[in-house]
N, C-alpha and C positions, 0 to 999 in steps of 0.2 A: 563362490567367492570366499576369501579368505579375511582372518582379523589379523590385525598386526602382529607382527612377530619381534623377538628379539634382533634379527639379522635386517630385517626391514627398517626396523626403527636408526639401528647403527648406519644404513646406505643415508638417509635421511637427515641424520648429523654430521656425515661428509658432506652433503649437499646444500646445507644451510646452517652449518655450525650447532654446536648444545647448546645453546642461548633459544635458539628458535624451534627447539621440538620439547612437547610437556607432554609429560606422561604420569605426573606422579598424581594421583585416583584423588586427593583435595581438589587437584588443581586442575583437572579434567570437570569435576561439577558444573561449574558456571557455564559449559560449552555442551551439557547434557540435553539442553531445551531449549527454547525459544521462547516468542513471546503469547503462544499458543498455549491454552489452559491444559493440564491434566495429559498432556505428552510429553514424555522424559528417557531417554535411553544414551547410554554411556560409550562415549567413542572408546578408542583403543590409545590415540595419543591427536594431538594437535599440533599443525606447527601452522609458523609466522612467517611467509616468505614477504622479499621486501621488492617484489618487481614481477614484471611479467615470464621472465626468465626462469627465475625459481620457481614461480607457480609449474610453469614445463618443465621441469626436472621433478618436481613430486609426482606430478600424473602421470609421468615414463615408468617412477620408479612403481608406482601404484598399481598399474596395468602390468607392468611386468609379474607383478606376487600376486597379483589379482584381486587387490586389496579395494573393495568400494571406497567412494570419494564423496566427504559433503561438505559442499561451501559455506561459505560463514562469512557474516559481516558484523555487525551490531546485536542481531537475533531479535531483532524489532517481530521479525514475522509473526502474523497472525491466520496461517493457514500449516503450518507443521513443516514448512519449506527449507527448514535448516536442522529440523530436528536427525539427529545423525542414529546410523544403525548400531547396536550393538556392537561393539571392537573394532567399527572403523575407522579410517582415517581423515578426522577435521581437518581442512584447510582453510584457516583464518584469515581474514585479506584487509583485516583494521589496519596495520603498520604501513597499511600502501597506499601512505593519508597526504600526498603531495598535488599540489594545481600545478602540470606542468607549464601550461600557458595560456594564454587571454591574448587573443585576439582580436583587437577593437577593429578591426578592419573588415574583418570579415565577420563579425558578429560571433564568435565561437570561445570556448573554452574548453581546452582540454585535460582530464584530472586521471588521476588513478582511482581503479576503483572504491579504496578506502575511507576517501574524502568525505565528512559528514557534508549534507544534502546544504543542512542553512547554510556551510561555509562557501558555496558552491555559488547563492543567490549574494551570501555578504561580500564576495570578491567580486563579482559583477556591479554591485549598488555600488561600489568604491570609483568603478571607472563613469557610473551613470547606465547601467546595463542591467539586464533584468531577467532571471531564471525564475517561468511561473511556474511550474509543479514543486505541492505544497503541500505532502502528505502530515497526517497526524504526528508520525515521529520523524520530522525535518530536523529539528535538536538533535537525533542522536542518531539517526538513520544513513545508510552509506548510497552514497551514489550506484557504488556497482550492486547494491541491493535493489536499489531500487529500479535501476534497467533491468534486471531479471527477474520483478515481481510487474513490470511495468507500473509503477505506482502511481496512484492520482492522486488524490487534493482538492482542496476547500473551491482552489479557483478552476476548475476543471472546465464548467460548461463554456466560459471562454476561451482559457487558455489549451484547453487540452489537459492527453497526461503526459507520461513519461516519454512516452514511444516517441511523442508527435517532437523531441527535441534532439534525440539522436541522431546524429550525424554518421558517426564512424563508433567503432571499439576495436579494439587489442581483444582476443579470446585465445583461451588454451582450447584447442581441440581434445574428444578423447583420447587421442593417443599421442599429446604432448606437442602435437605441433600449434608454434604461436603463428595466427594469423591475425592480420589488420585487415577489417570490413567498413568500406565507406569512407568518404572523405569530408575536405570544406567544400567541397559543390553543391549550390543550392538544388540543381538539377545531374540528374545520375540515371540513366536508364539504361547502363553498360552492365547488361546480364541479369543477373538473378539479382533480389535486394538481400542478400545473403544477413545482412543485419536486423535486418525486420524479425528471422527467423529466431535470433537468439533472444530481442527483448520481448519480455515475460515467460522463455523457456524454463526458470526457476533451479538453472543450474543442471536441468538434466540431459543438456545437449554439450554445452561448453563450458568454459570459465571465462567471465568476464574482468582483465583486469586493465585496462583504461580503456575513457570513455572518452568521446567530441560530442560535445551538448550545443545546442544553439544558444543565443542566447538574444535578446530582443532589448531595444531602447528603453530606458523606467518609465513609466507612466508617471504625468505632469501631476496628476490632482488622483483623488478620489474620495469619495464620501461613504460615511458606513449607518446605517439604516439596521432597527431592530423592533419587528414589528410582531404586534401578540393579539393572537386571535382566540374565540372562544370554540370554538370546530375545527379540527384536522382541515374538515371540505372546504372552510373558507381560505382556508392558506394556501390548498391546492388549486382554486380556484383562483387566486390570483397570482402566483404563480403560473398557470396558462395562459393568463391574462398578460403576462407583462413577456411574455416568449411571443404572443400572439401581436402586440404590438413593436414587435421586432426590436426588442428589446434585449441586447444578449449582458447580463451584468456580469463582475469576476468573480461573484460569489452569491448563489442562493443556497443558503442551510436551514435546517430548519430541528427543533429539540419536540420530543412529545411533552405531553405533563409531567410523567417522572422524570422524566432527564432533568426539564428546568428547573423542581425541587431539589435536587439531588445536585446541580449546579449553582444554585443559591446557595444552601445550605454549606457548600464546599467554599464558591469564590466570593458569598456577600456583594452581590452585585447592582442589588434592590431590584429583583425581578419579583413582579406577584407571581406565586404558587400555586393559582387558581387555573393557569390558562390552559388550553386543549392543546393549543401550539407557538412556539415562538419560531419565527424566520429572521435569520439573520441577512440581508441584503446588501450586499457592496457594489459600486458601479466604478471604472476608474477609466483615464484616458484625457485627454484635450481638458482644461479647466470648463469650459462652456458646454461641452459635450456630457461632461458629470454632472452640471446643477440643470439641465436639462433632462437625462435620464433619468434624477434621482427625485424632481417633481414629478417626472409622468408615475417613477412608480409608487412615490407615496399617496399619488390619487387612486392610483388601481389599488392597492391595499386597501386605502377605506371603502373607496366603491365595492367592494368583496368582504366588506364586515370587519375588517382593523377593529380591535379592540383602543389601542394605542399604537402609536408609530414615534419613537426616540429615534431622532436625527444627532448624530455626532457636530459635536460645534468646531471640532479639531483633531488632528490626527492622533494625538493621546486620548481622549476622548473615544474615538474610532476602536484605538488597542483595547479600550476597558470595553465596549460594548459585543469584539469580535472575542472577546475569552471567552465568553458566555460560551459560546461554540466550540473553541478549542478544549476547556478545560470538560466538556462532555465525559470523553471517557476516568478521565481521572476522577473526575468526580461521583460516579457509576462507581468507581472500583473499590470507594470508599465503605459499600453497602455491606457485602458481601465476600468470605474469604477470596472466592473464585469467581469469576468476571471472562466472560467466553464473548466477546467481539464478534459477533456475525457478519455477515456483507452479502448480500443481492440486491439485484437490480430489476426495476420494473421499466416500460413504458412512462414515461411523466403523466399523461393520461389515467394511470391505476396506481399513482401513489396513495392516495386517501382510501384505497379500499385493501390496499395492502398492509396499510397503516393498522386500516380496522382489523383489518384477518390478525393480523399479529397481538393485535391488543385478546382478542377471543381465543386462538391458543394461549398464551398466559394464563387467560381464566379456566379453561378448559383443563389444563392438567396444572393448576396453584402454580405457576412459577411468576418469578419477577423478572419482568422483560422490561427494559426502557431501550426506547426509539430514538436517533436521529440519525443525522445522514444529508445528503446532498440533493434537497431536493428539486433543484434545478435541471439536474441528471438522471432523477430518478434511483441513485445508489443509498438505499436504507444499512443500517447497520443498528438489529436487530439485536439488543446485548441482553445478557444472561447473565440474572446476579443470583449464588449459587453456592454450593462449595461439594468437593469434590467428591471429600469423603464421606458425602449422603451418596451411596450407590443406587437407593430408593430414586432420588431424586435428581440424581442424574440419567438415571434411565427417560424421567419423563421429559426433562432435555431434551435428549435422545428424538422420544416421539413428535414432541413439540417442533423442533428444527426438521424432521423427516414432512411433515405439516404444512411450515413457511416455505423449506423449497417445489413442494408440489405445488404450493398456489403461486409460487413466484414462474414457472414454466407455464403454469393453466396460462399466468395473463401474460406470456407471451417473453419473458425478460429471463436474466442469467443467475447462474449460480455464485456466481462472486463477480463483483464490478471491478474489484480493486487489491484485493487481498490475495489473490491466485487460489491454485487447488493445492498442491502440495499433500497433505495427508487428510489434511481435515474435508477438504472436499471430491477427493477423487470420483467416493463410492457416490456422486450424483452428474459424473461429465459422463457419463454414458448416454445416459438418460435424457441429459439436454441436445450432445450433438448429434446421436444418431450412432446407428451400426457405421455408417460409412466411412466418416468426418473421422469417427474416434477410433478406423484400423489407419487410417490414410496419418496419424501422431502417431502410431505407435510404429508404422512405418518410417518416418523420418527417425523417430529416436532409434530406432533397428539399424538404419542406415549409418549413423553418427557415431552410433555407441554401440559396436555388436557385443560386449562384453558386458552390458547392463551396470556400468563400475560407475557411472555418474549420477552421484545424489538417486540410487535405487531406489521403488516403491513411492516415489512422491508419482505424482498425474495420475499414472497407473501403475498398477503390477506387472 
């Protein structure tokens, strides 16, 4: 593979004018990283196309020089998934920030990749219509980032994630051909799901530049619930409890003890700092259908040891109790230079013991790890307050994360729920899927990309 050249960059500003190719070394920085701790490497130039047309015309141009390719949205990711190679060529897809249409009829909307995530759910709430995938960075996050991270979200155990609302997409192929996969059919079983294959390929199959998202009626009512326990096992244990009584709510979260400190101290929310655990519980849906789920689960919370249980008296109300959850990582990040974001997934069953495993590496090699995560689904997100430039103490990082993924496989669950692999987690999808599974991906990427030019070295080598 090749870095960009002078004559390369010149075919590039025929093809999208000098306005939309950057190259001058200030202005390349911002596009060096992502939202991944302590990984940084400098493209070669970046451009801005503004449709799915011009993203084809760079990939032609780019396969022709043999110039690797890595996509770019926001650079929210927290798995190294956008982090570009030395001298390659960024492809930026922010300027491709249009909702081509809303479809109340058919339930759909369709946007360009660019499109931030909340603006996607705020044009649906305008008609009375309703996108639930609700990742952390919804504020600032791109749609087509997030079909090729498949991203999830606070309300996942209900709604799903990302996958479950794709419809169709536009993709550049490796070698520049635009195709459309999928339609407004709620039923499709004409051929291959050829789109299932590109959401959460993380860019190394294709390029996604518009999407067809479903999209669902608003929900009538809902109530928001934040309850605080003195045990991890009591939260988890009601928590089974309230899945056990066929209870599916939009949102079970839940913060360890440092997190709720570290989120107090950040949003002043009047949370006590003593507790083991807090869960944040939302139920939504039918008005009668919410003050009946959200009694059954306030009594399974105390029946399992509820410290306190704060019911929202109102939907503003509601916003201040559900910060507490949202503002998690921000308020983490406030600790420590460096703030490394984890993500595995257990069984709902072994969350409290993986809880525990995580709290004992922390102690085990001094580092500060606060806990939370989804525990409705079982998706932890294990964070690491740190800074870089202790190489002593990044190494025990290192060990420590080497640790939570072996005891995350033992009890049976994944390397990332939500985050993808990308760089940070490659060197452990071996290990989870098998010799088989993991020739049968690099067989497909072989198939798609025989020139290895799309977003290199993320999944695997």
């Amino acid at each position: 593979m090749n870095i960009v050249t002078p004559e390369f960059l010149d075919q590039l500003r025929a093809v999208l004018g000098p306005a939309q190719v950057v190259t001058a070394q200030e202005d390349l920085i911002p596009y060096s990283f992502d939202g991944t701790a302590a990984l940084k490497h400098m493209p070669g130039a970046v451009v801005f196309p503004l449709d799915g047309r011009q993203v084809a015309e760079c990939v032609k141009l780019a396969r022709a020089a043999q110039v690797p390719v890595v996509t770019r949205g926001s650079g929210t990711g927290l798995s190294g998934g956008s982090v570009p190679l030395n001298g390659c060529l960024v492809i930026c897809l922010v300027r491709m920030d249009k909702i081509l249409e809303i479809d109340a009829s058919n339930l759909t909307l369709r946007a360009q990749c660019g499109v931030i995530t909340k603006e996607i759910d705020d044009a649906a709430a305008a008609i009375g219509l309703f996108y639930p995938p609700d990742p952390g960075s919804m504020k600032i996050s791109t749609i087509g980032g997030n079909v090729a991270e498949n991203s999830g979200g606070l309300r996942g155990l209900k709604y799903g994630v990302t996958r479950d609302y794709v419809m169709g997409m536009e993709v550049v192929l490796p070698d520049g051909q635009l195709v459309f996969l999928g339609n407004k059919c709620v039923k499709d079983v004409a051929g291959y799901s050829m789109k299932d294959l590109f959401v959460g390929s993380e860019g190394t199959l294709g390029i996604i530049t518009e999407v067809l998202i479903k999209l669902l009626p608003r929900p009538a009512a809902r109530k928001t619930m934040l309850v605080l326990y003195d045990s991890m096992e009591a939260a988890a244990q009601t928590i089974s409890a309230i899945i056990a009584a066929r209870i599916i709510p939009c949102t079970l979260e839940f913060l360890d003890r440092m997190t709720v400190g570290c989120v107090e101290a950040f949003a002043k929310i009047g949370l006590p700092t003593d507790v083991e655990a807090l869960v944040l519980m939302e139920t939504d849906g039918h008005p009668a259908v919410v003050e009946d789920e959200a009694a059954k689960m306030i009594e399974l919370a105390r029946r399992h040891g509820a410290r306190e249980v704060k019911v929202a008296a109102d939907e503003a109300e509601g916003a201040r109790l559900a910060s507490a959850r949202r503002s998690a990582f921000s308020a983490l990040a406030r600790m420590k230079p460096t703030t490394i974001l984890e993500d595995v997934t257990v069984p709902r069953s072994e969350l409290a013991r993986m809880v525990a495993h995580i709290n004992a590496v922390a102690k085990k090699h001094g580092l500060l790890i606060g806990t939370f995560g989804h525990m409705g689904d079982g998706n932890l997100h294990p964070t690491f307050l740190t800074d870089e430039r202790d190489h002593e103490e990044m190494h025990r990082v290192e060990l420590a994360l080497e640790e939570i993924v072996d005891e995350t496989l033992k009890l049976g669950g994944t390397v990332t729920g939500e985050h993808g692999v990308g760089l940070a987690k490659k060197a452990f999808l071996k290990r989870q899927l098998g010799d088989g599974s993991f020739e049968l991906m690099r067989t497909v990427k072989r198939a798609l990309d025989p020139q290895g030019l799309l977003n290199p070295g993320k999944i695997f080598d």
